[in-house]
C-alpha positions as CSV (number, residue, x, y, z in Angstrom):
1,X,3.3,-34.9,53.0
2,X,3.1,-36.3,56.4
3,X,3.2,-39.9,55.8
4,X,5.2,-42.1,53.8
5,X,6.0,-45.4,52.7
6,X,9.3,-47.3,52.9
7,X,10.8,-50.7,53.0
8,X,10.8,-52.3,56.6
9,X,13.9,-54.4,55.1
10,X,16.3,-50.7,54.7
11,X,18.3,-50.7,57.8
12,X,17.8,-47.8,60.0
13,X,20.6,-45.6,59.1
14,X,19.7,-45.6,55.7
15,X,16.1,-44.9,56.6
16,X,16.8,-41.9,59.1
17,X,19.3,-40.2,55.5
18,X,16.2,-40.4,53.6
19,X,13.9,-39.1,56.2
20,X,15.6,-37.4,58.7
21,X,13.9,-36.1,62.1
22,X,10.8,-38.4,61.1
23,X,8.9,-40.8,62.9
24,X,9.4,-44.3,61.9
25,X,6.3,-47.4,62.5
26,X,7.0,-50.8,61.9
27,X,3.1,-51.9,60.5
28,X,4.2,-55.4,59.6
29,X,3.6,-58.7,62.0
30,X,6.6,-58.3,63.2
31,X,6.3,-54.5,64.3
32,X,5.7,-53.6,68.0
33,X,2.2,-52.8,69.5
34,X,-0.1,-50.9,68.7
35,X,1.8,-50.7,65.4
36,X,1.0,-54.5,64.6
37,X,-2.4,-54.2,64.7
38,X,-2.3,-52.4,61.1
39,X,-0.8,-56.0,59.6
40,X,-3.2,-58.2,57.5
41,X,-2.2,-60.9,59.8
42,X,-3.6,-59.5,63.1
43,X,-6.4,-61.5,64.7
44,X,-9.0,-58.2,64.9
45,X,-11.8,-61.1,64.5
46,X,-15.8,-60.6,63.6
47,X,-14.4,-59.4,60.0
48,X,-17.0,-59.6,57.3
49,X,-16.0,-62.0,54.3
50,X,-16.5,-60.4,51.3
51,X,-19.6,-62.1,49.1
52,X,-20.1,-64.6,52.3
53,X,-22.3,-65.0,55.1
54,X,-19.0,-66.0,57.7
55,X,-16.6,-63.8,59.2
56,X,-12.7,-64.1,59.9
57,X,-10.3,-63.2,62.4
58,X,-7.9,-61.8,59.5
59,X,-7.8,-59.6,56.5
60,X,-4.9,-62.3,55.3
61,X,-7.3,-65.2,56.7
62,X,-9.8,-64.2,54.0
63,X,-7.1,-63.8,51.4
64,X,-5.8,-67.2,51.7
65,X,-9.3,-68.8,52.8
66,X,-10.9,-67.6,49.4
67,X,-7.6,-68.3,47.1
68,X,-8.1,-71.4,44.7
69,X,-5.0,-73.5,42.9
70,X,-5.2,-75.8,40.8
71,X,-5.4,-78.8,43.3
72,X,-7.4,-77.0,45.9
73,X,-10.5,-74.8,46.4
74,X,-11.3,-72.3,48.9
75,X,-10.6,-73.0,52.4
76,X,-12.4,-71.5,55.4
77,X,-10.1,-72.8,57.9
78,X,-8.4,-70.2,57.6
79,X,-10.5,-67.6,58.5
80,X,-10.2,-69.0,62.1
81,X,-7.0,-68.8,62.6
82,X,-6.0,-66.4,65.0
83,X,-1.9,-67.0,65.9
84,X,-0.4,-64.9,63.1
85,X,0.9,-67.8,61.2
86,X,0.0,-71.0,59.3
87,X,-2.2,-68.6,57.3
88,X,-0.1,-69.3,54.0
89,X,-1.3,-71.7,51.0
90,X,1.6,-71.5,48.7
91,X,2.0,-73.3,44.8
92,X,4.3,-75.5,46.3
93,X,2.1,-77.5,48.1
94,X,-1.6,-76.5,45.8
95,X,-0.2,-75.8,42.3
96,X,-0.9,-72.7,40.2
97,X,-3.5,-69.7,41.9
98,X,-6.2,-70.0,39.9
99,X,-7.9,-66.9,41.2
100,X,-10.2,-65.8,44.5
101,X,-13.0,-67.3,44.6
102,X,-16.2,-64.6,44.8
103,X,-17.6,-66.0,47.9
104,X,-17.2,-69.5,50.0
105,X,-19.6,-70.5,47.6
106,X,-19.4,-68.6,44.3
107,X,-18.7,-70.1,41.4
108,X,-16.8,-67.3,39.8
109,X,-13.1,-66.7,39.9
110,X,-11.5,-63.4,40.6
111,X,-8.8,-62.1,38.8
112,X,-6.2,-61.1,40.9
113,X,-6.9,-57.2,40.2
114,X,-10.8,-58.0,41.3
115,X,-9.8,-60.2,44.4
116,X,-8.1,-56.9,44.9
117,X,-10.7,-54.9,44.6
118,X,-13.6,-57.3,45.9
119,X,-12.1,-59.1,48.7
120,X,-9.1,-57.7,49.7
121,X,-9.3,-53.9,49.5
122,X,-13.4,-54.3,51.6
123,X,-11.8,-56.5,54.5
124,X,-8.7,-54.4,55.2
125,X,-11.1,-51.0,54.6
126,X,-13.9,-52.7,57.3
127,X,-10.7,-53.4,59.9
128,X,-9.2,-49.5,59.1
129,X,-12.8,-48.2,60.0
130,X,-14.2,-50.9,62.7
131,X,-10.8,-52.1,64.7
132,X,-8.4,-49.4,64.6
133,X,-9.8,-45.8,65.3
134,X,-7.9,-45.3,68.1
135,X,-4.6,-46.3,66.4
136,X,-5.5,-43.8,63.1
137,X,-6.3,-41.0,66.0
138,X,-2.7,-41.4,66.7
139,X,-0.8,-41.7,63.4
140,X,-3.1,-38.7,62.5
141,X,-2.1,-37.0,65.6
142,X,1.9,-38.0,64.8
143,X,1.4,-36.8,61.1
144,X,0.4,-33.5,62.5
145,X,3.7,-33.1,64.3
146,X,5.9,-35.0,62.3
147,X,6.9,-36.9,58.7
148,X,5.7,-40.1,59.9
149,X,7.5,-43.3,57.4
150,X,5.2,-46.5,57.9
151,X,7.6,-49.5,57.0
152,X,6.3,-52.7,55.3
153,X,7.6,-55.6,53.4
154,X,5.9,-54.4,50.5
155,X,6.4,-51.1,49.3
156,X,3.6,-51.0,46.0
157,X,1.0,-48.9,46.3
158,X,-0.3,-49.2,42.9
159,X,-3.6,-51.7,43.1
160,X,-2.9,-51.9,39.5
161,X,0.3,-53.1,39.7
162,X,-0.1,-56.7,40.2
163,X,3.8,-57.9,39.4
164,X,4.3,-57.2,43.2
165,X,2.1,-57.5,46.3
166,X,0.4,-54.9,47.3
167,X,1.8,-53.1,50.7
168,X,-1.1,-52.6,53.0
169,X,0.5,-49.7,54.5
170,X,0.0,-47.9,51.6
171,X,-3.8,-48.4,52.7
172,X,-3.5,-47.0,56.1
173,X,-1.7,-43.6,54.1
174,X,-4.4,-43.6,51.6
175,X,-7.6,-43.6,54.4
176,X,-5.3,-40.9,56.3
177,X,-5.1,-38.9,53.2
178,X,-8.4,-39.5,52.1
179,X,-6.9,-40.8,49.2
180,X,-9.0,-44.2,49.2
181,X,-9.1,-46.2,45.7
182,X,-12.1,-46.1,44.4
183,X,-13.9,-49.1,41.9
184,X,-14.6,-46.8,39.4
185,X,-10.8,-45.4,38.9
186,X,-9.6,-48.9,38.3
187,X,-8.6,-50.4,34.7
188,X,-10.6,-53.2,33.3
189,X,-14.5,-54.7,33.8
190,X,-15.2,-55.6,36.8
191,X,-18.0,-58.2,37.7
């Protein structure tokens, strides 16, 4: 297979034993351009929210914006926020995650597998297909020349596996691979 998945955190000896001769993309918020502009965090703007009649400047802007704890609701804020940070609302500060909220104004909570599904896995899918065609021309160009490793922080590519966060690289190999999760493949009702 042409693309992989690895840890961004493996140094790069111990990357280039695994994988050697290949081709290797930093897709975090920290990796170099154009390779950044595959991390939730990037500013793409004019993202739909999922359920909503707003848009965001961030996949992660939407993730955090729509989370609710137990001491705060959704918060919208953050879908304007367009500097890569301050994105975060963590249990420290709001308590337990509650869910995602379906919508600035639903009234339903998500489970985390159908914020997943709902929120999460729509926004990144509408930047992949709307704000980076030239940058998947390239990795799809690369992956025809070479074993091309995309490093992330988070290295799950199981939607169902929600004990760990799940690596949106491993969404940029799936639409390359045509490999896109679908609704209907996923465990458990879904609203």
């Amino acid at each position: 297979m042409p693309f992989s998945l690895d840890s961004r955190r493996k140094s790069a000896a111990t990357l280039e034993r695994a994988y050697p001769g290949a081709t290797f993309l930093d897709v975090t918020s920290r990796g170099p351009d154009p390779w950044v502009r595959f991390s939730p965090f990037f500013p793409h703007g004019g993202i739909p929210v999922p359920m909503s009649n707003e848009t965001a400047q961030s996949v992660e802007g939407i993730w955090q914006g729509l989370k609710v704890f137990d001491t705060a609701d959704v918060d919208p804020t953050r879908f304007a926020v367009s500097s890569m940070s301050g994105l975060k609302r963590t249990t420290r500060r709001f308590g337990a995650v509650r869910g995602h909220r379906a919508g600035v104004t639903g009234r339903q909570l998500l489970s985390y597998l159908d914020a997943r599904l709902m929120i999460y896995l729509p926004a990144y899918r509408f930047v992949l297909e709307h704000r980076l065609a030239n940058e998947l021309a390239e990795l799809h160009s690369l992956g025809e020349r070479t074993q091309v490793v995309l490093l992330d922080y988070e290295t799950n590519a199981r939607i169902d596996d929600l004990s760990r966060p799940l690596s949106h690289a491993s969404l940029v190999i799936a639409w390359l691979t045509n490999a896109w999760p679908a609704r209907d493949e996923m465990p458990g009702p879904l609203p």
